[in-house]
N, C-alpha and C positions, 0 to 999 in steps of 0.2 A: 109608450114611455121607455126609456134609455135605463139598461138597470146599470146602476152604476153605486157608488160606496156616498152618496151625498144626501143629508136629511131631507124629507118629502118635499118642505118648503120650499128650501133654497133650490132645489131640481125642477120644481117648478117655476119657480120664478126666471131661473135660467134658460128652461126650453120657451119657455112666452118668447124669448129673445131670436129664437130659430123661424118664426112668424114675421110678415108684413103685417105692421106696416116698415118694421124696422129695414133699414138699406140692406144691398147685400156684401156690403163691405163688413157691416156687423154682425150681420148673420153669418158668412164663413167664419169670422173670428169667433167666434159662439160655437160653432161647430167645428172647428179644429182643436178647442180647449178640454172641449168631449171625444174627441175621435184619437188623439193622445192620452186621454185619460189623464190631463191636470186637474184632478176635484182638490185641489187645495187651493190652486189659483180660481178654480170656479167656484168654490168655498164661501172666499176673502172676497170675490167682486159680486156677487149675487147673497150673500147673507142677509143683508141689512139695507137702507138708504142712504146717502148720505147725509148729515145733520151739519145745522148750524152749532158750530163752537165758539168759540172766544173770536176766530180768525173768519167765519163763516163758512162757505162749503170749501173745502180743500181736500184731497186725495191723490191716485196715484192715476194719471192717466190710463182709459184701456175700454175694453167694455164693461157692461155691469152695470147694475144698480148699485155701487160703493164703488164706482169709478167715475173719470171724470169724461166726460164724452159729449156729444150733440145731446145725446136725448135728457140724460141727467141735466146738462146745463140748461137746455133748452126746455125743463120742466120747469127749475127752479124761475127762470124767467118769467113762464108764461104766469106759476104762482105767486111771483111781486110784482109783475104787469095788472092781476087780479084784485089783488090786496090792493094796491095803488090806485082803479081806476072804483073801485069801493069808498075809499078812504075818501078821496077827491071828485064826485061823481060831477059836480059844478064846473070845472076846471078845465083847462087844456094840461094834462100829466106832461113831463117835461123832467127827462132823466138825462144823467153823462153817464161816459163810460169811457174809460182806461184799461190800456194793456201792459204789462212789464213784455220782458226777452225771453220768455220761457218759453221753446218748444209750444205750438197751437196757439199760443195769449193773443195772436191778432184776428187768426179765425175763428177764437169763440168771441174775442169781443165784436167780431163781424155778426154773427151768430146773435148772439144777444142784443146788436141792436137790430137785427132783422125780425125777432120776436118781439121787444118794443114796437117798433115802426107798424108791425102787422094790427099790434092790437092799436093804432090811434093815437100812439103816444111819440111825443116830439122828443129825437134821439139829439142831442150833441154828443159825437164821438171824433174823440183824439186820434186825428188823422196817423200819428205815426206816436212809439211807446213814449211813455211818460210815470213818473215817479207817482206812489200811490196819497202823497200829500197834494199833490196837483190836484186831482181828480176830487179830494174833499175839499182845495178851497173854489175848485168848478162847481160843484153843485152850489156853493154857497154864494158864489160870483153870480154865475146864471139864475140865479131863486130857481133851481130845479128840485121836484116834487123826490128825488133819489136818485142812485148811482152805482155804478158796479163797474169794481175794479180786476181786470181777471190776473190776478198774481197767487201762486203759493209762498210768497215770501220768501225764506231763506233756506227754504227746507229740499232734499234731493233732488236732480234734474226730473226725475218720473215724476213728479207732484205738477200738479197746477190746484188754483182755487177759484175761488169766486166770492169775491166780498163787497157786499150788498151796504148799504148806504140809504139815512132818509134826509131826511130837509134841512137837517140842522150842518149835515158833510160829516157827521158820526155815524160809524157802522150800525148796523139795525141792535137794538137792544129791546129787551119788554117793554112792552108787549110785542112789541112789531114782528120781532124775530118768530116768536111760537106762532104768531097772525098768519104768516108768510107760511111756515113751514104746514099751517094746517092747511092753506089754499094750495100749496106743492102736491100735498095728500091728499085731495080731493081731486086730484087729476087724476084719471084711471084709465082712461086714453088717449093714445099719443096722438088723435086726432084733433084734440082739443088742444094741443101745442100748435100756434100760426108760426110755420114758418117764413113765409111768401110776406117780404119786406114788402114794405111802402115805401119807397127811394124819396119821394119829397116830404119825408117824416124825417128824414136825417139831415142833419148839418155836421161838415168834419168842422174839428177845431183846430185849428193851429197858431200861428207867434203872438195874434194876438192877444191870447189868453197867456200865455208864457211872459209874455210883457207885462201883463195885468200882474200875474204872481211874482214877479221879480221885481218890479215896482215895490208891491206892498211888503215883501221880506227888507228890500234897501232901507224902508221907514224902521224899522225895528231896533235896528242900529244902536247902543247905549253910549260907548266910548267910541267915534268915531275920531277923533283926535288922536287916539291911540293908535287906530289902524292908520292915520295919516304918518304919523313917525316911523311907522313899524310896517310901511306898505310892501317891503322887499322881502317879509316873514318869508323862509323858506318852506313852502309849504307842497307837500305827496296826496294826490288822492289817486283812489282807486277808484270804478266803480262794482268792481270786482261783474266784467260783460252784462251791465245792467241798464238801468235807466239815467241812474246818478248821471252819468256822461252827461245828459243831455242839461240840466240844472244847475248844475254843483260848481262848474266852472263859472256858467255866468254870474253865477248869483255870488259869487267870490268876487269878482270884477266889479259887482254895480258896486263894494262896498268899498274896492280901493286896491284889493290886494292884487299882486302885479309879480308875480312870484311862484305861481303855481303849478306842479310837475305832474300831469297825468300820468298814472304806471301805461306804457303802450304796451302791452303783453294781456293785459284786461281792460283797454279801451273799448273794445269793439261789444256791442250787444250782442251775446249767442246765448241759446239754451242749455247748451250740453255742458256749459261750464268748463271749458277746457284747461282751465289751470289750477283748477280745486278740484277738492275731492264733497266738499258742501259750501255753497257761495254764501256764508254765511262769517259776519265780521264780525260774530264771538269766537270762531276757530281761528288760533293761530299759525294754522296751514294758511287760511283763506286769504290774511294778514299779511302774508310771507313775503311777498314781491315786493308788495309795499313798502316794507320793512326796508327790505334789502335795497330799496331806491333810496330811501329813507338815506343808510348809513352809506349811500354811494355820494349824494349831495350836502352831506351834513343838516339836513331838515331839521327846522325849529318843531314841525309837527306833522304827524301823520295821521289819515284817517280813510278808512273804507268806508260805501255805502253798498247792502244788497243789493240785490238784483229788483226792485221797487221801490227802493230809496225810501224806506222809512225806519231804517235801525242805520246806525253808523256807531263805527269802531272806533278805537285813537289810539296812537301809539306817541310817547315820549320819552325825552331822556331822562334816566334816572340822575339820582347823586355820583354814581358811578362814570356818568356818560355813555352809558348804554342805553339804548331803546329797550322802552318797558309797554306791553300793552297793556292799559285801562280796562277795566271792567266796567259791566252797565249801573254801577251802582257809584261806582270811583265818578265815571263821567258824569252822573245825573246827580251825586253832588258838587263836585264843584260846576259843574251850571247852577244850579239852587247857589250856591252862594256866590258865585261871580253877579249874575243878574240882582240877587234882594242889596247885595254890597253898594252896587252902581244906582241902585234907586235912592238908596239911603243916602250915600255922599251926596248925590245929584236934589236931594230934598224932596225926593218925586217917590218917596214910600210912604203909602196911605194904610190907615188904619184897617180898610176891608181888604185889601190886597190878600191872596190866599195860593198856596204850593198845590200841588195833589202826588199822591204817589200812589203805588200797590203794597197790598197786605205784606205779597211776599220783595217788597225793596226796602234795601235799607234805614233803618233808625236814624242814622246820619240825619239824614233832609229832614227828619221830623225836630234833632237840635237845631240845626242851623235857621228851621222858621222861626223856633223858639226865642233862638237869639237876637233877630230881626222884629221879632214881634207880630209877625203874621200870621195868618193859621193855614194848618197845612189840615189835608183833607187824605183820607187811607180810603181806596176802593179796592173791589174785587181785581183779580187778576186777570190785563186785558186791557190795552188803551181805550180800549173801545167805555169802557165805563169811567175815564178821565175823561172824554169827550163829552158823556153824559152828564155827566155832574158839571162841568159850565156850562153845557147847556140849562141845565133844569136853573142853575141859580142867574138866568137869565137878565147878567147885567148887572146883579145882586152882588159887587164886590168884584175885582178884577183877577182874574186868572195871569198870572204873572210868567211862569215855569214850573212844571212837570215834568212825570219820568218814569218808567219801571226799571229793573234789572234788566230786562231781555235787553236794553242796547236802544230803547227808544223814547224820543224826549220830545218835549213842543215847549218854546216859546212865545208867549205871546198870543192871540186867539186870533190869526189870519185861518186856522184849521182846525179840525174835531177830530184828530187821529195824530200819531207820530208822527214827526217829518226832520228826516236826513237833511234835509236842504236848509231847513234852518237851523236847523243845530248845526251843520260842519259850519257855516259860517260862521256861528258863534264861537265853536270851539276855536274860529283861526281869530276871534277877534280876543279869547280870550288870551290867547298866547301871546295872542299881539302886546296887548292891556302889561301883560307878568312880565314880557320881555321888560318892555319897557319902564319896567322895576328891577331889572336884572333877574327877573326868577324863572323860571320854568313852570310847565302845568304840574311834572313834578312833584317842588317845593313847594304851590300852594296847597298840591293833596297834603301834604306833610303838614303844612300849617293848621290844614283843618283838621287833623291828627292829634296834632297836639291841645289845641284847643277844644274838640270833644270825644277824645278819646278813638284809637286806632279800631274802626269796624273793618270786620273780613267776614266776607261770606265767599262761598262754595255752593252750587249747582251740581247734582249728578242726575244723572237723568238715567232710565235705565229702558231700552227700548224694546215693547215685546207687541210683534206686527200681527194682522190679523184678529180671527174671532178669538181664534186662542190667546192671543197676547193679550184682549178686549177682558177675555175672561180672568184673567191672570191678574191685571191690574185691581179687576172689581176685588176681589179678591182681597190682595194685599191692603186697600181703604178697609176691605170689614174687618183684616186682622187688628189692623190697628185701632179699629172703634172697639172690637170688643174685648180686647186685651189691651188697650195701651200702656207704651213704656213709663215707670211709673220714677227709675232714671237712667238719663242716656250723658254717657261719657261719664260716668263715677259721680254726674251731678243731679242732686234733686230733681225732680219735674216740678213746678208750681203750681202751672193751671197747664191746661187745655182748652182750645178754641175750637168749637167745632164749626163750619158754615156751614155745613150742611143742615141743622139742627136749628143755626142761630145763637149756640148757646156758648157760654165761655163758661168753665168751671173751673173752682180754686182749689185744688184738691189740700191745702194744708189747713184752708179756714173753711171748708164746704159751701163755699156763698157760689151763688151762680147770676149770671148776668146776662141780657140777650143780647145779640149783638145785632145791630141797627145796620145791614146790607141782605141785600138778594144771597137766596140759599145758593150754597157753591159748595163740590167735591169738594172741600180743601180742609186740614186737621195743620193746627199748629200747636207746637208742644214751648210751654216757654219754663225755661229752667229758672231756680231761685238767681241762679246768677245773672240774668238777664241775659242767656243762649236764647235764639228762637231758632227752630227747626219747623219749614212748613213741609208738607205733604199733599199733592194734589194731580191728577190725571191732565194730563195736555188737553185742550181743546182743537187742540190742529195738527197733532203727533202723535202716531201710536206709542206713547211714554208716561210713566208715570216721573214724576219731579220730586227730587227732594232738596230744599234750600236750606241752608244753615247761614245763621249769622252772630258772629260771636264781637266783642269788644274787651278791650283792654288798654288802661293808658298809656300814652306814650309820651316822654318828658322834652324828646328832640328828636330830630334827625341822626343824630348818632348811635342810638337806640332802634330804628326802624328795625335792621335786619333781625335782628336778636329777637323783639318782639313777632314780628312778623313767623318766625317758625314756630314760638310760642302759638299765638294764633293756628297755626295750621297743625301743629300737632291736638289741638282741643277738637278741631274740627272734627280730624279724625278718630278722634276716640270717640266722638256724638256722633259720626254716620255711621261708624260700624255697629253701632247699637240700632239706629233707627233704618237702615236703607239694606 
């Protein structure tokens, strides 16, 4: 043994990696991490496994067992190749598989279906990348038994992930997920990973399935009249070097719009992300070009999608006639109220018709169902539990539009996951819709302002990598459970939510109440004044999150700015308390 400064475990688990059966591509890099003496890097990749989160397995590429590589990926495979042909022992299994632009995403998805194909199971993979709503309404298209998509989403060039999928084209939830991750962990040798494809177990997929999904988004269409007046909307995307490219344009075209400027500086799909600093359309870095094309052509709207096309951004003119970027809570209301509006005019809103959103999005959408008369539904944080829940009420009332803050929204049930693809659509149909009221996206955020009152929420995130950043965060959840603030920003606290517990408690009337969702890291603090502050650990980012959301009326547009720093200065007095 190698004496070195690294606990027994994790030194063990790292020399196993110096051994065949591992290649010796990986073995030098193993052995070079030791022969430098990086035990901090050999620390962070060999400490732990990697887990399913909210996002499913995601990390930083490299070696390691907390890295993303052949054998990690090719474990988690072989363990829902396991679970799968368990699950379906009668069956021919029948999985898809998508890649985004990230550095490696075509060779593990090559990878992945070569361990499908080995064990028996019928691969359709996406001959060339493809946005990660695709790939959920392919499983759903194909009736395939699940799916894996290899993206990290929007997170640093170093990241890749892998997100797993069952029948319904929502990412794996319970039980599935603990099912999966306990057959991963009964793999103790890499022998028992096949790698050695079965070439006539695969089928690529290509336009025709593209057609299928661009077909079924054209039907979704609400005010198409609209977009017929308004076909010359001036409209900017990005896909900020992603998949959007390949989608985003067409699926603009089949609806009318004839008008559309791709930024060429992030057209092209690459990994390394060369014009950002994180390909990510909540940074207004990542925005920038956009933008700036934006105010070179006078665009009626603008919008990014990441790098798997399932968050999108927007940017519009203020009252001012500046370009203003939208937040994921500004966007996923007025979607919520552009879509419940046009059912209602249109006669076509039903009584079981139902919203969903996350714990930690906006109150907004929960008035605007109110006011429509719908019911709107609160999940855990994580599309992936908006996918669920129309699944389970299978047909049981219609899922109409969804959303969280993170930037991701679905229309319509063509998918079980976010999708970029139909939301920019919509967003260009909704501008389309306001132009042709003389308004902007703008003025109708304002109108929903005034009508339920100005919400502003804030996002800080605070990033601390590794075991120790791992350890830091657990941490900061128990300060808070066992001392919580009792007030934050000079205002009362009223209750506290805990999910991890289940429990909500009133701390002014002492009543307690369970709360009816899956146990989750996550503590919300709600003040008498109706502040909520959540608190919760990323499931796909070494980060702990803290969201604020505060509200205050607002009489007009001539009052925004005024109220608007009102707003941000409460905020800040409530995060400097809680974060």
């Amino acid at each position: 043994m190698m004496t070195t400064n690294l606990d027994p475990a994790t030194q063990a688990r790292a020399e196993a990696w110096l051994l065949a059966p591992y290649d010796e591509e990986t073995i030098g890099a193993v052995r070079q991490l030791f022969d430098t003496g990086q035990y901090t890097d050999l620390t962070d990749s060999f400490y732990k496994d990697l887990e399913f989160g909210t996002g499913g397995l995601r990390g930083i590429m490299g070696v390691g067992t907390n890295r993303m590589n052949k054998y990690t990926i090719g474990r988690a495979t072989q363990g829902l190749a396991n679970y799968l042909l368990k699950v379906y022992p009668s069956e021919e299994v029948k999985v898809a598989i998508s890649y985004d632009s990230r550095n490696n995403s075509k060779r593990f998805a090559r990878l992945v279906a070569d361990v499908f194909s080995a064990n028996g199971i019928r691969v359709y993979l996406f001959a060339e990348l493809r946005p990660t709503p695709h790939l959920s309404f392919a499983v759903r298209h194909l009736q395939c038994h699940g799916g894996v998509m290899l993206t990290a989403s929007h997170n640093p060039k170093e990241y890749n992930g892998y997100k797993a999928y069952w029948n319904d084209g929502g990412q794996l939830v319970p039980p599935h997920d603990k099912n999966v991750i306990k057959e991963v962990y009964a793999i103790e040798d890499l022998n028992e990973i096949k790698f050695s494809p079965i070439a006539e177990n695969i089928v690529l997929l290509g336009k025709e399935l593209d057609d299928a999904y661009l077909d079924a988004i054209a039907k979704l269409t609400i005010r198409p009249e609209a977009v017929a007046r308004q076909n010359d909307l001036k409209i900017v995307f990005s896909p900020i070097h992603g998949t959007g490219v390949t989608l985003v344009p067409p699926a603009l075209d089949r609806w009318g719009f004839t008008n559309v400027n791709v930024v060429a500086e992030q057209a092209t799909p690459d990994g390394n992300f060369p014009t950002v600093i994180y390909p990510n359309p909540e940074e207004e870095e990542a925005m920038s070009l956009a933008v700036a094309e934006g105010k070179r052509i006078g665009a009626d709207v603008i919008f990014a999608t990441d790098p798997d096309a399932d968050r999108v951004g927007a940017a519009v003119r203020n009252a001012k006639g500046d370009y203003q970027l939208l937040n994921g809570n500004q966007i996923g209301s007025l979607l919520v109220n552009y879509v419940l509006s046009a059912k209602r005019d249109q006669g076509d809103l039903l009584p079981d018709d139902y919203v969903v959103k996350t714990i930690v999005t906006t109150n907004l959408i929960a008035d605007i169902a109110k006011q429509y008369g719908v019911t709107y539904y609160d999940t855990l944080t994580g599309f992936k539990y908006i996918g669920e829940l129309i699944t389970l009420k299978n047909g049981n009332g219609r899922f109409l539009v969804g959303g969280e803050e993170s930037y991701g929204y679905l229309v319509g049930e063509l998918v079980r996951d976010k999708d970029a693809v139909v939301s920019a659509v919509f967003i260009a149909e909704m501008a389309a819709y306001y132009k042709d009221q003389g308004k902007t996206l703008f003025d109708a955020l304002i109108d929903l302002y005034v009508e339920h009152g100005f919400y502003k929420e804030k996002l800080i995130s605070l990033t601390k990598k590794g075991k120790a950043g791992a350890e830091e965060i657990q941490a900061m959840m128990e300060r808070l459970r066992s001392a919580p603030p009792q007030v934050i920003g000079g205002i009362d606290v009223e209750a506290i939510k805990d999910y991890q517990t289940s429990e909500s408690y009133n701390l002014k009337t002492g009543e307690r109440e369970i709360i009816n969702l899956p146990k989750s890291d996550v503590l919300q603090f709600i003040t008498v004044d109706g502040d909520v502050v959540s608190a919760r650990p990323s499931g796909t980012e070494p980060k702990i999150k803290f969201y604020c959301s505060v509200r205050q009326p607002l009489s007009g547009s001539q009052d925004f700015e005024r109220v608007s720093r009102e707003l941000d200065e409460r905020v800040e007095r409530i995060m400097q308390d809680i974060a």
